[in-house]
Rosetta silent file (secondary structure, phi, psi, omega in degrees, C-alpha in Angstrom):
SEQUENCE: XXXXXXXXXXXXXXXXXXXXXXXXXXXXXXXXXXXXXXXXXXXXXXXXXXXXXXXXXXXXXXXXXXXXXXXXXXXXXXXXXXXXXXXXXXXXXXXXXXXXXXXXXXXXXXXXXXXXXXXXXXXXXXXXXXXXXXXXXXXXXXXXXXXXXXXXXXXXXXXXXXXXXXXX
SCORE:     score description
SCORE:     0.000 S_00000001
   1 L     0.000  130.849  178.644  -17.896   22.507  -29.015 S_00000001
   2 L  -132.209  126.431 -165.285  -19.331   21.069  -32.072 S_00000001
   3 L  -131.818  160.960  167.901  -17.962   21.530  -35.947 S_00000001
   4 L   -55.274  -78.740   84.548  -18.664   19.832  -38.949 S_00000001
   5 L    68.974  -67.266 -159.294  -15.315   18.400  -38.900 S_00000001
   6 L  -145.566   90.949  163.810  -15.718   16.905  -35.099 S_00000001
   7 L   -73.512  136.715  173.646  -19.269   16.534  -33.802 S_00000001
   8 L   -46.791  148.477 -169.336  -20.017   16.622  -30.453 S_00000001
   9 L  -162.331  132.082  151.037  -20.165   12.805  -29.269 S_00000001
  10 L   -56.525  116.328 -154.981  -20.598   11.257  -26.161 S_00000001
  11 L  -117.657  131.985  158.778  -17.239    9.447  -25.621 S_00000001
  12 L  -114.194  156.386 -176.569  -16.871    7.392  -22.619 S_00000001
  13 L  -110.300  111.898 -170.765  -13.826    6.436  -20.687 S_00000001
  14 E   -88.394   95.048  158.262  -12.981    3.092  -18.920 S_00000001
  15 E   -16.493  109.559 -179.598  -10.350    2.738  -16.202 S_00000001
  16 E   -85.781  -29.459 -157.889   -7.988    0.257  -17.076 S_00000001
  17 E   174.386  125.233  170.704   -6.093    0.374  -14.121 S_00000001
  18 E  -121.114  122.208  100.157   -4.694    2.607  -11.032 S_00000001
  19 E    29.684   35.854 -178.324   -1.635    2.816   -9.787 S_00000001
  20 E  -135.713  166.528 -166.182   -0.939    3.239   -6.167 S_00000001
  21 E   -88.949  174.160  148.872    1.742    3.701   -2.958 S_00000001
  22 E  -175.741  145.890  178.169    1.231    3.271    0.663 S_00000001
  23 E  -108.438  104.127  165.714    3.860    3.309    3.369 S_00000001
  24 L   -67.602  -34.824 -174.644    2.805    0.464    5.641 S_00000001
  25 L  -157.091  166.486 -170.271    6.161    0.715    8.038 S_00000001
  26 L   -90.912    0.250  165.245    8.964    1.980    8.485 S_00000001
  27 L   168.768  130.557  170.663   10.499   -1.773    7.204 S_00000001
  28 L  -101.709  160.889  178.801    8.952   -5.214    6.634 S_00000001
  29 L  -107.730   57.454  171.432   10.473   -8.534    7.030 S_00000001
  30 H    -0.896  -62.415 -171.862    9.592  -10.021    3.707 S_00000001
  31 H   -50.929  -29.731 -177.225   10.971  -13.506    4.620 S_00000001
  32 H  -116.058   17.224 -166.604    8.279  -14.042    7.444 S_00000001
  33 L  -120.525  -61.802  167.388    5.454  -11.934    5.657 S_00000001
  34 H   -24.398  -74.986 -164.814    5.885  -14.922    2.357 S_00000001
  35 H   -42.863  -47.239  170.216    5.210  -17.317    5.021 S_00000001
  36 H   -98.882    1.273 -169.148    1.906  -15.679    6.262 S_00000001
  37 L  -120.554  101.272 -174.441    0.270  -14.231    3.207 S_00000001
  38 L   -83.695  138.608 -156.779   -0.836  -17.736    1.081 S_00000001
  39 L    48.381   53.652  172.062    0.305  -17.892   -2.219 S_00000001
  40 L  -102.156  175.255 -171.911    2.563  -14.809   -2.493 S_00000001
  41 E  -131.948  128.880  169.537    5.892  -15.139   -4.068 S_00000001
  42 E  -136.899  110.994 -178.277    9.109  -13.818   -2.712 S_00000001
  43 L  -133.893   52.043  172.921   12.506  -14.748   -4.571 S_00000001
  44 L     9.132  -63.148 -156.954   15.033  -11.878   -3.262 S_00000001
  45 L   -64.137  -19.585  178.825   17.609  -13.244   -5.697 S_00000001
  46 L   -97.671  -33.240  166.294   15.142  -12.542   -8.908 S_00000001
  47 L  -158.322  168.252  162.570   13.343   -8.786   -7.409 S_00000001
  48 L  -104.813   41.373 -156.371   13.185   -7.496   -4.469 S_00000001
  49 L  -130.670  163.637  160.190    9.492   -7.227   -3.605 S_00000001
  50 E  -100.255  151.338 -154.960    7.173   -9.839   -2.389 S_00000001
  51 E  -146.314  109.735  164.581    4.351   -9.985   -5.192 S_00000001
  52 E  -119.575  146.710  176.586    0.986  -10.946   -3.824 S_00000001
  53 E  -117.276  147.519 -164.787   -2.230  -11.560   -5.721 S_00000001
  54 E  -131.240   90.155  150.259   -5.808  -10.775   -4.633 S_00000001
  55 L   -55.759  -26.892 -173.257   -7.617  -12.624   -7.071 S_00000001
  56 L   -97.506   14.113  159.914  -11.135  -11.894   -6.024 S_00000001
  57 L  -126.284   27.687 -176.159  -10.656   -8.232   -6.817 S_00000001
  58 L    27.311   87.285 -166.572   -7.838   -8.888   -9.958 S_00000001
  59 E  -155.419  162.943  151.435   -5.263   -6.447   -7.799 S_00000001
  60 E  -153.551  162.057 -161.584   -2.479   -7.270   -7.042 S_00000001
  61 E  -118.100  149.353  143.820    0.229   -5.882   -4.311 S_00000001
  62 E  -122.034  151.040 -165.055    4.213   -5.863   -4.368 S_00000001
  63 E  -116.804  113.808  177.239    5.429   -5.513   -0.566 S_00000001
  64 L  -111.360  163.529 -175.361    9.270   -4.202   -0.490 S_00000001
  65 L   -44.592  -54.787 -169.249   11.722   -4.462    2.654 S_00000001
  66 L   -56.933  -31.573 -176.821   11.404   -0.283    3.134 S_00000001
  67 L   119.150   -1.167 -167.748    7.709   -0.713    4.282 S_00000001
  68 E   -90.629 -170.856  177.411    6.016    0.922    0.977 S_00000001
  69 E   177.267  140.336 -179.717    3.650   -1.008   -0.953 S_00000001
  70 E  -114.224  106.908  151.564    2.532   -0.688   -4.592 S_00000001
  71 E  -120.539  153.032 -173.807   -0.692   -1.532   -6.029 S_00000001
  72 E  -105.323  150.486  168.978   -1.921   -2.616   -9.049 S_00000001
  73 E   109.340  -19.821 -131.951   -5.120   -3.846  -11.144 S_00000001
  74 E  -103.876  146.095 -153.528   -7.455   -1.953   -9.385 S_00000001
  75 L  -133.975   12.791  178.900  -10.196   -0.741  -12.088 S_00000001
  76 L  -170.876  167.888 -175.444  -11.897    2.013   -9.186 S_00000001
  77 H   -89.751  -12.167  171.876  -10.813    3.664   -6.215 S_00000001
  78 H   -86.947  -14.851  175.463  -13.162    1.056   -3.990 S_00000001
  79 H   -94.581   -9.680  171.023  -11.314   -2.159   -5.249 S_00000001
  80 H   -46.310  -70.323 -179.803   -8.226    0.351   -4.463 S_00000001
  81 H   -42.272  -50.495 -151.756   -9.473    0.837   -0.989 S_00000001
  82 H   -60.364  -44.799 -161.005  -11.095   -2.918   -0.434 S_00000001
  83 H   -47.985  -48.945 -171.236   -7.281   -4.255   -2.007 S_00000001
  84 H   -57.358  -44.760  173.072   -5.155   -2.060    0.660 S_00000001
  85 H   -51.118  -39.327 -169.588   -7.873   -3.042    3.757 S_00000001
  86 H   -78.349 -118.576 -179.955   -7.538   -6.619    2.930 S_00000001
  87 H    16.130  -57.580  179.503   -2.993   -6.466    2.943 S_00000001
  88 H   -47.130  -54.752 -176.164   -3.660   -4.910    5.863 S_00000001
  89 H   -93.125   13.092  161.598   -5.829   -6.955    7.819 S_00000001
  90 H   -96.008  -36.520 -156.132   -3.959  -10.273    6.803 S_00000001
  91 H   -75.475  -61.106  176.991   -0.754   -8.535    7.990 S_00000001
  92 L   -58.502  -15.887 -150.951   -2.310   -7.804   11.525 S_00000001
  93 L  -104.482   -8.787  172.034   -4.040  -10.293   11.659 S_00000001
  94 L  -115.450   20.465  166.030   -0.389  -12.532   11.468 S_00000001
  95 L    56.090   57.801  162.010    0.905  -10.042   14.163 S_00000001
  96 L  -120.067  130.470  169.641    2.871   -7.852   11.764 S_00000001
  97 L   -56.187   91.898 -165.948    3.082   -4.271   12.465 S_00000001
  98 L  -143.775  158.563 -173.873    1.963   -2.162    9.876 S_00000001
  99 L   -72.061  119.493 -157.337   -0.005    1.144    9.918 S_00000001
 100 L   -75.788  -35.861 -174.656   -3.771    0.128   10.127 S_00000001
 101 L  -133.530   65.844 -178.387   -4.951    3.426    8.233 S_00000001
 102 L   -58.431  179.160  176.423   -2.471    4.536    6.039 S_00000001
 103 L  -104.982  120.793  177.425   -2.450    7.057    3.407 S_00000001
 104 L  -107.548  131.789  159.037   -2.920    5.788   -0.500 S_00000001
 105 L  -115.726  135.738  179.423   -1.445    7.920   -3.131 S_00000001
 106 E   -57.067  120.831  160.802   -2.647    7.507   -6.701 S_00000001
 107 E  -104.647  -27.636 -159.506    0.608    7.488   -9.143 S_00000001
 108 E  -169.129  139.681  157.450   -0.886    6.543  -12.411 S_00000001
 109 E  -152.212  127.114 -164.964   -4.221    5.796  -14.289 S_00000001
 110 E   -87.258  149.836  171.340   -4.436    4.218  -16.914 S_00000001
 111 E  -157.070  153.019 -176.790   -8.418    4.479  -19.109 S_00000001
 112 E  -123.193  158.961 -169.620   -9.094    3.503  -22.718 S_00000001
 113 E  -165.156  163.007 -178.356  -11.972    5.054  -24.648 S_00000001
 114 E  -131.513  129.502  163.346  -13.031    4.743  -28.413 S_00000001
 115 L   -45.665  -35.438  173.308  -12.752    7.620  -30.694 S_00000001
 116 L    64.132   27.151  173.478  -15.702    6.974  -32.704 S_00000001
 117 L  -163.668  140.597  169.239  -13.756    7.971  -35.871 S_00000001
 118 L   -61.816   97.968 -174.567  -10.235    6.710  -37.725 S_00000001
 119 L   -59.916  125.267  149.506   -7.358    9.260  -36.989 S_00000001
 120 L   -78.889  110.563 -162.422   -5.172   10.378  -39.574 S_00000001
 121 H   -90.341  -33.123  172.924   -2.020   10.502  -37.180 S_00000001
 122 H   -63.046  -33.054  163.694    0.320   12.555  -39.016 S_00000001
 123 H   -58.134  -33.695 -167.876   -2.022   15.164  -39.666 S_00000001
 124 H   -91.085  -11.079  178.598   -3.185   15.095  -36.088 S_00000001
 125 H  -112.937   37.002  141.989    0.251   15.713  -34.472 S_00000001
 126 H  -103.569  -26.253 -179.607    1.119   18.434  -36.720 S_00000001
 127 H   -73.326  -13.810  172.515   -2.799   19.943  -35.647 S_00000001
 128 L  -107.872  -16.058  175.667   -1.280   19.308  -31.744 S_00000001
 129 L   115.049  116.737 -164.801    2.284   20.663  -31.955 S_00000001
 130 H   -82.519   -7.251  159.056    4.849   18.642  -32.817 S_00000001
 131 H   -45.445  -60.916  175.730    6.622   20.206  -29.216 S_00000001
 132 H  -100.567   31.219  172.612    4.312   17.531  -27.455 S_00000001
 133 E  -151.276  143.432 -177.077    4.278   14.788  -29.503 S_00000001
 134 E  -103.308   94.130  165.688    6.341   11.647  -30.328 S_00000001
 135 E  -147.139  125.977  174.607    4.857    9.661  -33.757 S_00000001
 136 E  -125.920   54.426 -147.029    7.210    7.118  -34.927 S_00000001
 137 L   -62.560  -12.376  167.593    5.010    4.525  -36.741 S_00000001
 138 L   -78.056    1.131 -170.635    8.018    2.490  -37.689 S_00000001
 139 L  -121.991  -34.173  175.941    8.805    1.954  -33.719 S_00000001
 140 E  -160.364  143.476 -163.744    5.368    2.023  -32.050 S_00000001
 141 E   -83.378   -7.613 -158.025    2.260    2.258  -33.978 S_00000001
 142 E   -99.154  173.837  156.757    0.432    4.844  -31.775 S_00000001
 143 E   -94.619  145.612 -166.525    0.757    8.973  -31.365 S_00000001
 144 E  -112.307  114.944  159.472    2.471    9.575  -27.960 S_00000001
 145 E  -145.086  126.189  174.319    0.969   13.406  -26.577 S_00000001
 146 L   -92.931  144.052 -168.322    2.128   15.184  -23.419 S_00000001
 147 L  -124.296  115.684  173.105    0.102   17.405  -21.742 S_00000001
 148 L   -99.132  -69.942 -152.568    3.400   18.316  -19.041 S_00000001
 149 L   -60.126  -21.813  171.817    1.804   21.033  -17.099 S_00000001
 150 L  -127.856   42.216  172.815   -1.350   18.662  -16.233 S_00000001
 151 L    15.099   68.927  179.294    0.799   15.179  -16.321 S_00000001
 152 E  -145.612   97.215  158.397   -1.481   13.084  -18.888 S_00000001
 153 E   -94.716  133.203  170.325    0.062   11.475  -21.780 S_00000001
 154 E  -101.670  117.140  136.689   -1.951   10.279  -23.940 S_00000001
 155 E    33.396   -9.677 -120.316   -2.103    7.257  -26.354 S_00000001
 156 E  -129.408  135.282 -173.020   -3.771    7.645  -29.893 S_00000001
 157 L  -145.329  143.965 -149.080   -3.873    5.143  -32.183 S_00000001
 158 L   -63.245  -10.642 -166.554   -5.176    5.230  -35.635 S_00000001
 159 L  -108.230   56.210  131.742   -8.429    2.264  -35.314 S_00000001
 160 L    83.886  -19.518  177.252   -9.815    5.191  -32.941 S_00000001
 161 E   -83.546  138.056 -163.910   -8.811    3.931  -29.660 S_00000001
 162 E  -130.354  145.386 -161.975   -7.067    6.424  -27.170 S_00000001
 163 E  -132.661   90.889 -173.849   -5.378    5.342  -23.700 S_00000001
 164 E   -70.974   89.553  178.246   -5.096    8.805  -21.479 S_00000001
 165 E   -88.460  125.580  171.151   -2.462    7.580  -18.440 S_00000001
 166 E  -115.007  129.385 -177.658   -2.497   10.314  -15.856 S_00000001
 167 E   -80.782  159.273  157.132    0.437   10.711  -13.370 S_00000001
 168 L  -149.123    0.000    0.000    0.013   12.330  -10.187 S_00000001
């Protein structure tokens, strides 16, 4: 759709970051997994996750006690994939049990994009329905808008940039 008002424009949108589970086991032993995974950090008494980083793909993992794993950083679903294969295959490979081809679910992605035009924000979230929108500019400088029925809040901030995080 193209108006005088808002011309059609190519906009594109860059993946900041995804967001995802996997249930490795049904319970890891943190305390001996620190030991075999070089340079991770485990300090029980400060969180309760082990927090490893995979620098050559800028991901990172936290490992909890239950057997789940969370990752982070991941800017495509192939440094998703590469990050989880790699956890994996250090863990077997230090003759820890964990499920070799688990299932990753996507929780959140984050993507930034430029507007290509300077938002007036009070104007635009009375034009989206003030039901599905949070603007507080004395608290946070952006517009907050929920899309609930398709789980994407969006972002929007007045110097044109908009940061769509979609749950799933």
């Amino acid at each position: 759709m193209e108006t005088k008002m808002y011309p059609k424009q190519d906009i594109e949108i860059e993946v900041q970051n995804i967001v995802a589970t996997v249930k490795l086991a049904d319970n890891l032993n943190l305390s001996r997994i620190v030991l075999v995974l070089e340079d991770s950090e485990y300090n029980p008494s400060e969180f309760p996750g082990l927090i490893y980083r995979l620098p050559e793909f800028n991901t990172a993992v936290l490992l909890f006690k239950s057997g789940m794993m969370n990752c982070t950083g991941a800017k495509n679903e192939e440094l998703l994939e590469k990050t989880v294969k790699t956890v994996i295959r250090k863990l077997i490979e230090a003759g820890i049990k964990v499920d070799s081809n688990p299932k990753i679910a996507v929780k959140n992605i984050v993507a930034l994009t430029d507007l290509k035009k300077v938002l007036d924000l009070p104007d635009l979230a009375m034009a989206l329905g003030l039901e599905n929108v949070e603007y507080e500019p004395e608290q946070f400088p952006g517009l907050i808008y929920r899309i609930e029925e398709k789980k994407i809040t969006f972002l929007i901030f007045r110097s044109r940039s908009c940061a769509p995080v979609a749950q799933t």
